[in-house]
Structures are given as C-alpha cells and as structure tokens.
C-alpha positions as CSV (number, residue, x, y, z in Angstrom):
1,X,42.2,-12.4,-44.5
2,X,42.2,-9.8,-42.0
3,X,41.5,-6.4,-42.5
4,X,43.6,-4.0,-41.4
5,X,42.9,-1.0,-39.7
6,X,44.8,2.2,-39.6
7,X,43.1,5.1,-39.0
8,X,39.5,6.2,-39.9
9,X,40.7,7.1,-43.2
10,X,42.8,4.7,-44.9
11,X,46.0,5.8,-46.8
12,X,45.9,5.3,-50.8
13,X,48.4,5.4,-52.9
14,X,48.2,8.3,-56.0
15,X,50.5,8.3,-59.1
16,X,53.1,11.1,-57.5
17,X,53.2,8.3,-54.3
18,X,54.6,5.8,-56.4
19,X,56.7,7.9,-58.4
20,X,58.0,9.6,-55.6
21,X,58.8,6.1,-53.6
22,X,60.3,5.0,-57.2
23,X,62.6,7.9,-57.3
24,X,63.7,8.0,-53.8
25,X,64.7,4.1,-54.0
26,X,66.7,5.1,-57.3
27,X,68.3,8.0,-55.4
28,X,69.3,5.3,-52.1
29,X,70.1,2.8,-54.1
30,X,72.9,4.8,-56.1
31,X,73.9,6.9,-53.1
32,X,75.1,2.9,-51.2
33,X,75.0,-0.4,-53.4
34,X,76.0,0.9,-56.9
35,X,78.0,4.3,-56.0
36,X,81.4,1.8,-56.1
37,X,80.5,1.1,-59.2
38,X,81.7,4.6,-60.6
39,X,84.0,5.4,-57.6
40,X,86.5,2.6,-56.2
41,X,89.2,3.3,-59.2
42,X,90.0,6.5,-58.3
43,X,89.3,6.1,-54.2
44,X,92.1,3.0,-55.2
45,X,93.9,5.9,-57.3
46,X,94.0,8.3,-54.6
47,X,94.2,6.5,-51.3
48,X,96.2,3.4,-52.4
49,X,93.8,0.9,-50.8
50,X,92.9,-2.4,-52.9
51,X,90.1,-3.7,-54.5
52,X,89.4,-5.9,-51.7
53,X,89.5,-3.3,-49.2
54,X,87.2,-0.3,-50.9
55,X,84.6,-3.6,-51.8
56,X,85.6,-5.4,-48.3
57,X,83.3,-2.0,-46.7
58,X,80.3,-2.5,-48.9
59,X,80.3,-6.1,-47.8
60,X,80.7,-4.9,-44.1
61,X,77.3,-2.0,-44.4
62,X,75.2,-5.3,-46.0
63,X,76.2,-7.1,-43.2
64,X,75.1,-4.7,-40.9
65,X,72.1,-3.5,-42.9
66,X,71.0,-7.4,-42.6
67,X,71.7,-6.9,-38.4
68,X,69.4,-4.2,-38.3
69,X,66.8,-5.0,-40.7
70,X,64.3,-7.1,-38.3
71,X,65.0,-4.2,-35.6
72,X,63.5,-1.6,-38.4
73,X,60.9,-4.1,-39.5
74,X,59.5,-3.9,-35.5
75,X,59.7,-0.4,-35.5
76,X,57.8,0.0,-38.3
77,X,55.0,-2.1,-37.1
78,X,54.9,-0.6,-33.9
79,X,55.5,3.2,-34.2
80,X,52.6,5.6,-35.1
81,X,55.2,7.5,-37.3
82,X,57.6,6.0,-39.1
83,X,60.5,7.9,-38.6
84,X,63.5,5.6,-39.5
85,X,62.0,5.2,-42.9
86,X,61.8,9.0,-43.4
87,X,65.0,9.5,-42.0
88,X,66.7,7.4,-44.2
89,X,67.7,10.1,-46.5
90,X,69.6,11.9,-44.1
91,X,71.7,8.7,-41.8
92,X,72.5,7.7,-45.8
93,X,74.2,10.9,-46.5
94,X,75.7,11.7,-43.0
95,X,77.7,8.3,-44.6
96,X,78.4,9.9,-47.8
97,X,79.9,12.9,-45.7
98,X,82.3,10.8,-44.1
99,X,83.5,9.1,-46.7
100,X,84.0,12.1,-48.9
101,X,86.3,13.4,-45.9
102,X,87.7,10.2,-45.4
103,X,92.1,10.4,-45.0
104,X,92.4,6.7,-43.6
105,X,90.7,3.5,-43.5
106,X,89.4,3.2,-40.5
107,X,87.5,6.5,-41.0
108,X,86.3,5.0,-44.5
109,X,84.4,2.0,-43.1
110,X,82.9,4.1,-40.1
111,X,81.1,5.9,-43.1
112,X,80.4,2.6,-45.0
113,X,78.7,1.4,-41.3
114,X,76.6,4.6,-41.2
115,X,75.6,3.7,-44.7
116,X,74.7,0.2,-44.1
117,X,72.6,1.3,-41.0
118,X,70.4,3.7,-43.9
119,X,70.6,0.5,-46.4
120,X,68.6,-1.4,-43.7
121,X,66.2,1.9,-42.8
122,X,65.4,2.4,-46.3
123,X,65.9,0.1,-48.9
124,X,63.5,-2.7,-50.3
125,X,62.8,-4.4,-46.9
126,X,62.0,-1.0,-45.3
127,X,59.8,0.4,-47.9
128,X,57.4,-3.2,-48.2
129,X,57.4,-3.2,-44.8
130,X,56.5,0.9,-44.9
131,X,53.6,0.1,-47.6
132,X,52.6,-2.8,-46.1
133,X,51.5,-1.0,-42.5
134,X,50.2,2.3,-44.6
135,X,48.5,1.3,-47.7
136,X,46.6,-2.0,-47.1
137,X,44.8,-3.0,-50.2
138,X,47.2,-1.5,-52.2
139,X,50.5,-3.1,-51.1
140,X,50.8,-5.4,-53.9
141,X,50.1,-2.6,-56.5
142,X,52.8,-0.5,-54.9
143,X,54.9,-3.1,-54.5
144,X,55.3,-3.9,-58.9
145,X,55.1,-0.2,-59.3
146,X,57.8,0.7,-57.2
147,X,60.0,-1.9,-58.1
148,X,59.4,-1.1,-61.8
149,X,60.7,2.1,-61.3
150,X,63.3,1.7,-59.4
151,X,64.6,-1.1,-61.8
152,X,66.1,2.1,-63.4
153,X,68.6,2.5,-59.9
154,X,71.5,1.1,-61.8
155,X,71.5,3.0,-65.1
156,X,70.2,6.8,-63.5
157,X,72.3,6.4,-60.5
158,X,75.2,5.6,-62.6
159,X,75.2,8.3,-65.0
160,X,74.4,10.7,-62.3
161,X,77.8,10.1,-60.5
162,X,79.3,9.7,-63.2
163,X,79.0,13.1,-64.6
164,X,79.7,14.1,-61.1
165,X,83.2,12.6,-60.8
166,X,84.1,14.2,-64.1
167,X,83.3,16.9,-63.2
168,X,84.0,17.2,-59.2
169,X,86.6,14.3,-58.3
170,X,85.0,11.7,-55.9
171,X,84.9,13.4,-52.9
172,X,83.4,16.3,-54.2
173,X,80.9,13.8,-55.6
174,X,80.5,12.2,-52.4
175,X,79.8,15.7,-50.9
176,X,77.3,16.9,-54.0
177,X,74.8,13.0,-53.7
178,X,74.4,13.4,-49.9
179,X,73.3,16.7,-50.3
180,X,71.1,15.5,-52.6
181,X,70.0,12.6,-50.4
182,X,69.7,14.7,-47.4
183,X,67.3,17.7,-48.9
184,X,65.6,15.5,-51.4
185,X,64.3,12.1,-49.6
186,X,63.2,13.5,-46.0
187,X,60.3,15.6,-47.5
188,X,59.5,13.4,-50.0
189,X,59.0,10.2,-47.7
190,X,57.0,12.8,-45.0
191,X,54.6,13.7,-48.0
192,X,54.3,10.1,-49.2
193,X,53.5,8.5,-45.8
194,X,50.6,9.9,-44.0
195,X,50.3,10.6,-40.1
196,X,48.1,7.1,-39.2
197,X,48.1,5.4,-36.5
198,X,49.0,1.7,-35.7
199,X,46.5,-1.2,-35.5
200,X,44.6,-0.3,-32.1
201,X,44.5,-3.8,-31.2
202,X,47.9,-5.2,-31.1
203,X,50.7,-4.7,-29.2
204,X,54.7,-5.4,-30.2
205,X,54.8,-8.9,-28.4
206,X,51.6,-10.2,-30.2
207,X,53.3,-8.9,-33.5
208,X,56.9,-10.3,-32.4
209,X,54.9,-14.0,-31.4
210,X,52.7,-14.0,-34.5
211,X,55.4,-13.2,-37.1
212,X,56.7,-16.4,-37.7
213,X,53.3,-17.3,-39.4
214,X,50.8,-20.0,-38.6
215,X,53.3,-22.6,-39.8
216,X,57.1,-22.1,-38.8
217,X,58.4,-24.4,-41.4
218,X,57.4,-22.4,-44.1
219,X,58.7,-19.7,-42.9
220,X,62.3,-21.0,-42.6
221,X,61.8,-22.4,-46.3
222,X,60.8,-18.6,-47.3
223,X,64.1,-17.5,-45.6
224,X,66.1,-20.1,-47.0
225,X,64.5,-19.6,-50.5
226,X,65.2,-15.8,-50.4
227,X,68.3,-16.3,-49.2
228,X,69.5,-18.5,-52.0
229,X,67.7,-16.3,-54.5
230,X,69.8,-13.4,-53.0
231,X,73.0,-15.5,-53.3
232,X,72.0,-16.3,-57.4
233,X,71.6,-12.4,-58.0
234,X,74.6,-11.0,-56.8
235,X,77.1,-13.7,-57.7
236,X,76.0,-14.0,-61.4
237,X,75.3,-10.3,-62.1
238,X,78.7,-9.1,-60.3
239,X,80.7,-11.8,-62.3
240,X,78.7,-11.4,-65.6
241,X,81.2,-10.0,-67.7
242,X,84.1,-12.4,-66.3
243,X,81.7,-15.1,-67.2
244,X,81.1,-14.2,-70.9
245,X,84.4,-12.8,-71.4
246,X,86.1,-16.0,-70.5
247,X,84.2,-18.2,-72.5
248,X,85.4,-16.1,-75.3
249,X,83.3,-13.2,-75.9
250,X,84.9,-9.9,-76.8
251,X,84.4,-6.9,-74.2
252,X,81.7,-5.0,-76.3
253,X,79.9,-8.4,-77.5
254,X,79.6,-8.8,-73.4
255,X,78.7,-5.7,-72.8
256,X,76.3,-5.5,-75.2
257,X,74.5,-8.9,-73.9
258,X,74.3,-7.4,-70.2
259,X,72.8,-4.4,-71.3
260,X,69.4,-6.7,-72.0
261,X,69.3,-7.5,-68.2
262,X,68.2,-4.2,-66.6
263,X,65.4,-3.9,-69.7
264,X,64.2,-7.8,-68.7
265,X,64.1,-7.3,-65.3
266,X,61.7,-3.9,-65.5
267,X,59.9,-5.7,-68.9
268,X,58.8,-9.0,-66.6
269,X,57.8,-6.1,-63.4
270,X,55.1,-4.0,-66.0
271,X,54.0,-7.5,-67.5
272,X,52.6,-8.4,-63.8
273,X,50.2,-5.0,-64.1
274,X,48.6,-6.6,-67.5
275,X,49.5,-10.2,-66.8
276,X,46.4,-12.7,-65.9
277,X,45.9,-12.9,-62.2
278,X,48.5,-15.5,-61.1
279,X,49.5,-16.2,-57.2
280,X,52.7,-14.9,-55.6
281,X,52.7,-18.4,-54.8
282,X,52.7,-19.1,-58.8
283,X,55.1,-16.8,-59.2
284,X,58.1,-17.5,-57.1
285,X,58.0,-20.9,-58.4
286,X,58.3,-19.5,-61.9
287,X,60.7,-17.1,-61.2
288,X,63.1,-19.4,-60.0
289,X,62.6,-21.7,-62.7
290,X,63.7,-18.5,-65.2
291,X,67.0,-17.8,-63.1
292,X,67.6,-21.8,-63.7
293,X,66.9,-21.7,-66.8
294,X,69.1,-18.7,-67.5
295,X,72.3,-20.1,-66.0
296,X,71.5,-23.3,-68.1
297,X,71.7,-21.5,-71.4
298,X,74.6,-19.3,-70.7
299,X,76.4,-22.5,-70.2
300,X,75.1,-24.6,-73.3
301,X,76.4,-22.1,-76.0
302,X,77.8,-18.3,-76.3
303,X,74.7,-17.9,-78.9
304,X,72.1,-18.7,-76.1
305,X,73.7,-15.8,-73.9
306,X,70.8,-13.1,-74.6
307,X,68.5,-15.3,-74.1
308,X,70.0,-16.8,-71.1
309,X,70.5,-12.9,-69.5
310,X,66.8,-12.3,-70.2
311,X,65.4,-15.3,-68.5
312,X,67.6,-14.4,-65.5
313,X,66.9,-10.6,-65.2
314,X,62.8,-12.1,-65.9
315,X,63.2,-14.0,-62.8
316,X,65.3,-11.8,-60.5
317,X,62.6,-9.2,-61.4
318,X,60.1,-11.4,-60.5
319,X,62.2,-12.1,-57.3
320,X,62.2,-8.2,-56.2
321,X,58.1,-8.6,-56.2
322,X,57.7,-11.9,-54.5
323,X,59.9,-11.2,-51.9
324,X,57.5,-8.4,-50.8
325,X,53.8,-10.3,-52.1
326,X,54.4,-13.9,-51.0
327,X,55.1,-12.7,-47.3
328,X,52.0,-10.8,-47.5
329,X,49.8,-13.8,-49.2
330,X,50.7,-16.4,-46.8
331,X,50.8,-14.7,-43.5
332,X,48.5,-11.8,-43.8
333,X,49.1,-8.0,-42.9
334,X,48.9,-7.7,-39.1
335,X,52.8,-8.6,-38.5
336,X,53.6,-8.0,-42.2
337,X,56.1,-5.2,-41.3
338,X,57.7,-7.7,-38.1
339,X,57.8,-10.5,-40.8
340,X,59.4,-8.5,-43.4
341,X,62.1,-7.3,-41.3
342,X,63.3,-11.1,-40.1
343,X,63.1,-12.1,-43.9
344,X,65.1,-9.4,-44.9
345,X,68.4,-10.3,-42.7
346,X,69.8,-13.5,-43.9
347,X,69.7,-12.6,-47.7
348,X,71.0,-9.3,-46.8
349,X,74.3,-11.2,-45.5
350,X,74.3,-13.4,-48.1
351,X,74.6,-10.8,-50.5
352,X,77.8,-9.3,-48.1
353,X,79.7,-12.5,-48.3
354,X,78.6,-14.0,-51.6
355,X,81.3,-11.3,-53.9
356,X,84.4,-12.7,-51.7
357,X,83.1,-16.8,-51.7
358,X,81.7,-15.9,-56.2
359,X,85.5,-13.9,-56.7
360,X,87.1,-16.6,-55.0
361,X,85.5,-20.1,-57.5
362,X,86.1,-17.5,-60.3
363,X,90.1,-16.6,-60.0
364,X,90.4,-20.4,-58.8
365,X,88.5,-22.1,-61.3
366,X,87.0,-21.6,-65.1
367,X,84.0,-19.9,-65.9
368,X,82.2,-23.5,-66.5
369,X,83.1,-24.1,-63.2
370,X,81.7,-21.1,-61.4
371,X,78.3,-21.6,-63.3
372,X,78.3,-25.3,-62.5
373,X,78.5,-24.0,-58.8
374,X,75.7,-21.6,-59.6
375,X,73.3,-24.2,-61.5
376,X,73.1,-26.2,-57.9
377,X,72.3,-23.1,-56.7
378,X,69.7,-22.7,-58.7
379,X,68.0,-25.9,-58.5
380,X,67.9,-26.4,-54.9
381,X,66.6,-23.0,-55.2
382,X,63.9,-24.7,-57.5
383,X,63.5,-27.4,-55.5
384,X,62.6,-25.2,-52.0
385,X,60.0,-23.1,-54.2
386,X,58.3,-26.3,-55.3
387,X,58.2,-27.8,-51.5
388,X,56.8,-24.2,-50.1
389,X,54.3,-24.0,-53.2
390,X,53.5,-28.3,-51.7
391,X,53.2,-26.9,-47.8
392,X,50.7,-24.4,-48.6
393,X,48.6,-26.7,-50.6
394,X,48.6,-29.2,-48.2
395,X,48.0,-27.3,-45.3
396,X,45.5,-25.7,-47.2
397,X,46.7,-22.2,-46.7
398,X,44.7,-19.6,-48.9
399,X,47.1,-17.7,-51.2
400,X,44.9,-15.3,-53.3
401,X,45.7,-14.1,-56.8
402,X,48.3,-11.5,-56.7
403,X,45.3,-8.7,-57.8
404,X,42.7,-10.2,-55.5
405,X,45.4,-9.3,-52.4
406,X,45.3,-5.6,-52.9
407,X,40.9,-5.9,-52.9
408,X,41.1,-8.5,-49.7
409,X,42.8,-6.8,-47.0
C-alpha cells in the first residue's frame, strides 16, 4: 500500500481523541436519528400531524443526507481543513432550532432538511472519511473504537431527552440539545482534528478518477452489499417489537429480548481489539452470515429469540466496522475519503425508504411473512459478500489483516 502523507508530522490518535469522537457521534446521533424516538407522541399530541408525517421528515433528512454524502466525502479529501466536519455541530442544531419553533409543517421539514444536511457532514461516513485523511495508520483502530463507543448513541441519547421532555416539553427540549450540540461539538472536533495539510501530490480530479478502485465491479458489489446491509438494519431493528409481539410474546418478554441487541452489537466491536488478526475481508463475510443467521432463528422458535437478537446486533456491529475497514483494505487511503463519500449514499436512502416499504409487508402481512421477506434479504446479502470476498482473491487484490492496516499505511 501507499503511504500517506499529510504533513511533516503525522496526526495520532490519544485516548481523549477517541473518546471525544465517541462522544460527539453519541451527542449527533441522538440530536437527528433517534430524537423521534422520545419526541413524535407528543409533537403528534400537540400539532395534530400523524405518525407518517413526523417519521415521513426523518425519511426526507436520510434522503438528503445520502445526496450530500459523496459531496462531503470530496471535500474532505480535498480541503486542508476540514470544516464541514467541524461544523457539523452547529448546521445540526440550527435544525433542532427550527423545529423547536416549528407552528406548521412546512416549517417542520425545512428543519428536518437542515438536519439531514448535518447527518451527511457528520455522522459515520463523515467521521471514517475525517480519520481516514488525518490519522493514517490508525484508521482502523479509530474506526472499532469509535464505533464501540458510540454503540451507546441509543441508550445515552435516549435517556438524555428523555429527562428533558419531562422536564421542559419538546420544544423546550429541542431548544436545550442544540444548545448542547452547538457549544459542545465545534471545539471538540477543532481539538480532535489537527491543522494538516492534504496529500501534496494529488489533485481533486485524480481523487474523483481513482475512487472507484482498481476494479469497478467490486466496487458496485461493495455498494450493493452495504446497501442491502443498511436495508436488514433498519427494517428488523424498527419492527423488532412488532415482530416478537406478534408471534406471541408479551410486551416486557419483547422488551426484555431487545434489550440484548445494543450490549451484542458493542460486545462483538471490543472483541475485534483482542480478537486474532482476521481481514475486513473475513469479516464482512461473517458478519453477514450472523445477521442471516439471526433472522433464521427468530423465525424457527420464540425460545431462539435471544440468541437470534444477539447474532444480529454481532453482525450489524460488525457491519458499522467493515463499512469503514473494507473500503480502506481494498482500495487504499489516497481517495479513501472520495470513496467513502459515494459508498455512503445509496445505503443512506435505503435506510429513508426501507420504514415506509418494512411498515407497509408488516400491517399487510404476518410477522412470518415480513421475516421471510427479510431472510432473502439476508442471503443475497450473503451471497454478494462471498462473490466480493471471490473477486479479490482472484484478482489477487492484497487485503491485509485488519491490525496489519493500521502499521501498513
């Protein structure tokens, strides 16, 4: 592989680095994807808009995050500073604002807009495209670090706005995270990334021609293979409880089975730092093979549900990391932020449209059904991982163990 060069003294990554990058993704994370969570009943309560319209506005910001994703990715690469990373903080609660003063829809997906234009700045594509250009040999390090903390984005995010909205009302709580968001993230991503410089020899149209890789096919398998994996995540974990409830397990029995996903997906991130070295390669086979094995056992029997929510957080944990490593592996770190960017789009709308096609199989048909829907799913998903892990061999591509990367480039 190449090295990279980005200044005459390379960036490295200390304990507060990662913690701090942990922590802001927690704090981003709960101010866009899981604030609805606490806060559509009472924006329904108060404003009288349905279910489908509060949700229909999340789906709109992932769309648009996914727009604007490969735009960031470029900047990233190309810019000595990277600002739209650091300013993520503040776009993110300029949409907060506006929703908290929101009177009538329109205004109410203008801040959901705003919010999906942060979502692309900031969130996971952003920040392995932001370690990738700034912390060469330490990217993949970073990468199961910062992942493994901000794992925790559900349950801290949650309880945060939660004692907010008891205490405030939602738009009060709206008000209280952006603050948050606005004073909290901008000097914490200007201390974490340093004041380097680009690569001297490249330019944006090399980046932009070389970011499809040395073989295009692969690359459209790794879209397609992301995308699907994207599609899996978000239509099993936002019908979960339908799902166990209808095959006839009582609320608290259902809760208490999801509450072992969040615990599997961090468990299978901190068992990567210790694990024996293994490729990313490796890996995204094997985490797709966990996801399909999952959904299998949540359909075979209501006692294999535990064990069939672990084996799907494992793999969408494992997911989180390959999505960021594999890129990295088979294409190298000179257009890694470009690449990152274009990988990051298609999943991105996936996830926007996958909660209106999931809710639609599930008030249609039973819960068998839906999971039927989702084994396919799952197995083509299997079936792409195999015929990328195939390409590389037989091209001969050379995908280093995940703990060689961070000492190769």
């Amino acid at each position: 592989m190449k090295t990279i060069s980005l200044s005459s003294k390379e960036a490295t990554a200390s304990l507060f680095t990662n913690l701090g990058l942990g922590a802001g993704q927690i704090l981003l994370w709960g101010g866009s994807y899981f604030i609805l969570s606490v806060l559509s009943k009472p924006i329904m309560a108060e404003t009288g808009w349905t279910y489908q319209m509060v949700y229909g506005a999340l789906s709109f910001s992932l769309v648009i995050s996914g727009l604007v994703v490969p735009f960031v990715g470029r900047m990233i690469q190309s810019l000595q500073h990277n600002h739209l990373f650091r300013y993520t903080g503040l776009v993110m609660a300029a949409g907060l604002l506006i929703m908290g003063s929101a009177r009538n829809y329109p205004t109410y997906i203008l801040a959901w807009a705003i919010t999906g234009l942060a979502m692309g700045m900031g969130l996971y594509d952003a920040l392995f495209a932001s370690i990738g250009k700034y912390f060469g040999k330490s990217t993949r390090n970073m990468i199961v670090k910062v992942t493994l903390i901000s794992s925790l984005a559900p349950t801290i995010s949650w309880l945060i706005t939660s004692y907010l909205l008891e205490n405030l009302g939602w738009r009060d709580t709206c008000f209280v995270y952006a603050a948050i968001l606005g004073l909290g993230i901008l000097p914490l991503h200007f201390f974490v990334f340093p004041q380097v410089s680009p690569p001297a020899a490249e330019n944006s149209k090399s980046k932009e021609a070389d970011a499809a890789g040395p073989e295009p096919k692969l690359f459209l398998l790794l879209i397609s293979s992301f995308t699907l994996g994207a599609v899996l995540t978000t239509g099993i974990i936002i019908n979960l409880i339908d799902i166990l409830t209808r095959k006839d397990n009582t609320m608290a029995s259902s809760l208490m089975i999801i509450s072992f996903l969040g615990p599997s997906q961090a468990g299978v991130r901190l068992l990567e730092l210790i694990m024996p070295p293994a490729t990313p390669l490796k890996m995204s086979v094997i985490s797709a093979l966990a996801m399909l094995a999952g959904l299998i056992l949540l359909m075979v029997s209501n006692s294999l549900a535990i064990p069939g929510v672990i084996l799907f957080g494992m793999g969408n944990g494992m997911r989180s990391v390959v999505r960021g490593t594999l890129p990295l592996s088979l294409f190298g770190e000179s257009s890694y932020a470009v690449l990152i960017g274009k990988l990051g789009r298609w999943p991105l709308i996936a996830q926007a449209v996958t909660p209106v096609i999931a809710g639609f199989i599930m008030q249609k048909f039973n819960s068998m059904y839906f999971l039927g829907v989702f084994l396919i799913i799952a197995l083509v998903n299997v079936l792409i991982s195999v015929v990328i892990y195939g390409t590389v061999k037989k091209t001969h591509l050379s995908v280093p163990p995940l703990r060689q990367i961070q000492k190769t480039i």
